[in-house]
C-alpha positions in Angstrom: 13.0 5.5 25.6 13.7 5.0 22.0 10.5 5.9 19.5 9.2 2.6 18.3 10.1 2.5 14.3 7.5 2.4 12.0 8.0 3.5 8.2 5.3 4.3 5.9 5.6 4.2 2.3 4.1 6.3 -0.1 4.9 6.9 -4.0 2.7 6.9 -7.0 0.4 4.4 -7.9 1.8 1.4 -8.9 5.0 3.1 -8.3 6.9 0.0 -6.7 5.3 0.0 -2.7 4.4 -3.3 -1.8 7.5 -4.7 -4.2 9.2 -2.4 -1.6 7.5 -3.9 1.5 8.3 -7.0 0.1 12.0 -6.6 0.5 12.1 -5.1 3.9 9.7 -8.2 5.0 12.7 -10.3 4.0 14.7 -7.7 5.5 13.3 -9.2 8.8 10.9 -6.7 9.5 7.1 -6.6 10.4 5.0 -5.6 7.4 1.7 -4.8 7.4 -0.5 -4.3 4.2 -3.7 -2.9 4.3 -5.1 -4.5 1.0 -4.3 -8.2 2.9 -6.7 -6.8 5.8 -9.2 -5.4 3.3 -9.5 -8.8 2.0 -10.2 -10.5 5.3 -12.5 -7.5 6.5 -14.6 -7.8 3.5 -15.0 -11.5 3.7 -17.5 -10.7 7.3 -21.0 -11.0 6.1 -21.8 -7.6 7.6 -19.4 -5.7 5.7 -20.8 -7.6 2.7 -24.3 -6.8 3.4 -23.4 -2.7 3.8 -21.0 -2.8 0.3 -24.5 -4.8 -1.6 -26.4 -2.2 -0.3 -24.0 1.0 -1.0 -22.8 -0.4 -4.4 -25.6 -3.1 -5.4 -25.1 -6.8 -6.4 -23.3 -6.2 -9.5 -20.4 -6.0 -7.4 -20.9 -10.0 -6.7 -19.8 -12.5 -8.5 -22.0 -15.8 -9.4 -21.7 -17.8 -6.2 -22.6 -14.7 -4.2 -19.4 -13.6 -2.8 -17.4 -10.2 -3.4 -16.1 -9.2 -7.1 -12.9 -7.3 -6.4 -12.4 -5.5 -9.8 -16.6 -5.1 -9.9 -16.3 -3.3 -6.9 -13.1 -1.2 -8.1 -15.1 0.0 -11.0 -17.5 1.3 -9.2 -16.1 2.5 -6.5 -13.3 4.7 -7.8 -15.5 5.9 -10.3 -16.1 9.0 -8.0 -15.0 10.4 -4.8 -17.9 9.9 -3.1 -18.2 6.8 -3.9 -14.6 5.8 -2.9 -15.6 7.8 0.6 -18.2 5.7 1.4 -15.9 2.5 0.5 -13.5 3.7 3.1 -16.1 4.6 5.2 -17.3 0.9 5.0 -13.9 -1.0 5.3 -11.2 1.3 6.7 -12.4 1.7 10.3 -11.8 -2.0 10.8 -8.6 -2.0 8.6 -7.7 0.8 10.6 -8.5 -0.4 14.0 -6.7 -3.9 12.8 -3.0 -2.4 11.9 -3.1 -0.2 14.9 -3.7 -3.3 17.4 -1.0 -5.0 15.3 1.3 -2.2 15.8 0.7 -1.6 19.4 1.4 -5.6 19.5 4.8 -5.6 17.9 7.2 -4.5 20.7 10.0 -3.1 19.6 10.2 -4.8 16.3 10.2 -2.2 13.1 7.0 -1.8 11.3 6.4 -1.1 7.7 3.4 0.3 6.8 1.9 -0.8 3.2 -1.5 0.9 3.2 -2.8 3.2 0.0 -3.8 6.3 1.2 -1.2 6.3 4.3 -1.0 9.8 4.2 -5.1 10.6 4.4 -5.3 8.0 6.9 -4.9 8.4 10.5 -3.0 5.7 10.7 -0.1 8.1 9.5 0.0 9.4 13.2 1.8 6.3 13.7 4.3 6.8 11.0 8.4 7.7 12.6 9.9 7.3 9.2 8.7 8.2 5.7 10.1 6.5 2.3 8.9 7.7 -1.1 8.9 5.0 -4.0 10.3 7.3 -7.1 8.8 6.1 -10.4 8.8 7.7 -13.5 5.0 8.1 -15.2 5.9 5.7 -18.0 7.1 2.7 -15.9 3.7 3.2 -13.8 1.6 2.8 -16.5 3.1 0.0 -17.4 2.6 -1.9 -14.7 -0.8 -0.5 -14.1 -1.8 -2.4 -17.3 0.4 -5.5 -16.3 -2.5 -5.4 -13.5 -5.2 -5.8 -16.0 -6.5 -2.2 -15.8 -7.9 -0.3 -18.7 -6.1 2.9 -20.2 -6.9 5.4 -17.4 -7.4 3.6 -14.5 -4.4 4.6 -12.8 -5.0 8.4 -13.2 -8.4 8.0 -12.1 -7.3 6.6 -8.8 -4.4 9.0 -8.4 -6.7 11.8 -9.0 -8.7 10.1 -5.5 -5.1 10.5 -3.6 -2.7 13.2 -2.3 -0.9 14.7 -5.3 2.9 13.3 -5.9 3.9 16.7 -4.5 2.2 16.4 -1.4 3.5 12.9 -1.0 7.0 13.7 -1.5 7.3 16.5 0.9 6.4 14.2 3.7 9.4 11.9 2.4 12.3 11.6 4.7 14.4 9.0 2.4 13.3 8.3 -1.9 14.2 5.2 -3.5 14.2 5.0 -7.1 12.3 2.0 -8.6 12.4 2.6 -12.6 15.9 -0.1 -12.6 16.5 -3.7 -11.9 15.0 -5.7 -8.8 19.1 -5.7 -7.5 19.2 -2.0 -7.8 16.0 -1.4 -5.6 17.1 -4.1 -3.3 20.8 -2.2 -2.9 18.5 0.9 -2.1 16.6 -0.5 0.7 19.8 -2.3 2.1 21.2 1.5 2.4 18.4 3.1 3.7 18.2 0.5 6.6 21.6 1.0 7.2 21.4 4.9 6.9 18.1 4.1 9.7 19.9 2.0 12.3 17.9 -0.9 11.2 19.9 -4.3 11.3 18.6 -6.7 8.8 18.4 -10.1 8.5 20.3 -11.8 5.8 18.7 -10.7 2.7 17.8 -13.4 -0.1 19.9 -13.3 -3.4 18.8 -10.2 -5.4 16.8 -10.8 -8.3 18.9 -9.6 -12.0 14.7 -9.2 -13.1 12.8 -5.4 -13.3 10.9 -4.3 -10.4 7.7 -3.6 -10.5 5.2 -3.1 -8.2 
């Protein structure tokens, strides 16, 4: 029986992953992105309650519901503190993309989850694809985010090292050029994969980003 495909991507903070996912999602395949879980998991009133108590109220806003960049501040200010996030939200994030996977037949996956390689999700991973981004472009769009001078490293400090991520790469694509260029990339790749595609939309002449 042929190996259900499922391809995680990995890269660099804000190296282009989701922009990525985005394409192979018009591609006709299944993504699944963590962060849109996260959201939804964080919304239950328990998993409120437990962040309030582990981070405190600052982390809400006025009408009493969850600050997203409060809660980023403090809780990749440390590693322990970012443990006990994860500790908090990723079993349920985890237990939700693995019941989606199982669910998907024999439809490819793509996995768009930060920290995919700590996360035992990766067990799941068939096919690995590294988002190549040089330091500069990065940072760029780190601050397009709205995140202060530093931000990035901080969180790539909380992650696998570059190296690390790389070596579990079984295809790169480079992201520092246009939207059509990436776009060209992943229309290889899935071709070099065995993947037919649906009829991609027009490439974009605009920069990717992330």
């Amino acid at each position: 029986m042929e190996q259900h495909l499922v391809i995680g991507l990995t890269g660099g903070v804000a190296s282009g992953k989701s922009t990525v996912a985005k394409i192979l999602g018009r591609r006709g395949l299944l993504v699944l992105d963590a962060d849109d879980e996260a959201r939804d998991v964080v919304r239950r009133p328990e998993v409120l309650a437990s962040l309030v108590r582990r981070f405190g109220e600052q982390i809400l806003d006025d009408d009493g519901a969850l600050d997203r960049p409060a809660l980023a501040a403090v809780a990749f200010a440390s590693p322990e503190a970012t443990a006990d996030l994860n500790a908090i939200v990723h079993p349920e994030v985890r237990r939700r993309l693995l019941k989606t996977i199982d669910a998907s037949g024999d439809r490819p996956v793509v996995l768009d989850v930060p920290l995919l390689v700590e996360s035992p999700v990766s067990d799941r991973v068939t096919t690995w694809v590294f988002v190549e981004t040089k330091e500069a472009s990065r940072e760029i769009r780190a601050r397009e985010r709205g995140w202060d001078a530093g931000e990035r490293e901080r969180r790539e400090a909380l992650q696998a090292t570059l190296a690390e991520k790389r070596a579990r790469a079984d295809h790169r694509l480079e992201n520092d050029g246009t939207m059509k260029d990436l776009e060209r990339q992943v229309d290889a790749l899935l071709e070099r994969i065995g993947v037919t595609a649906s009829t991609p939309q027009r490439p974009s002449s605009k920069r990717a980003s992330s």
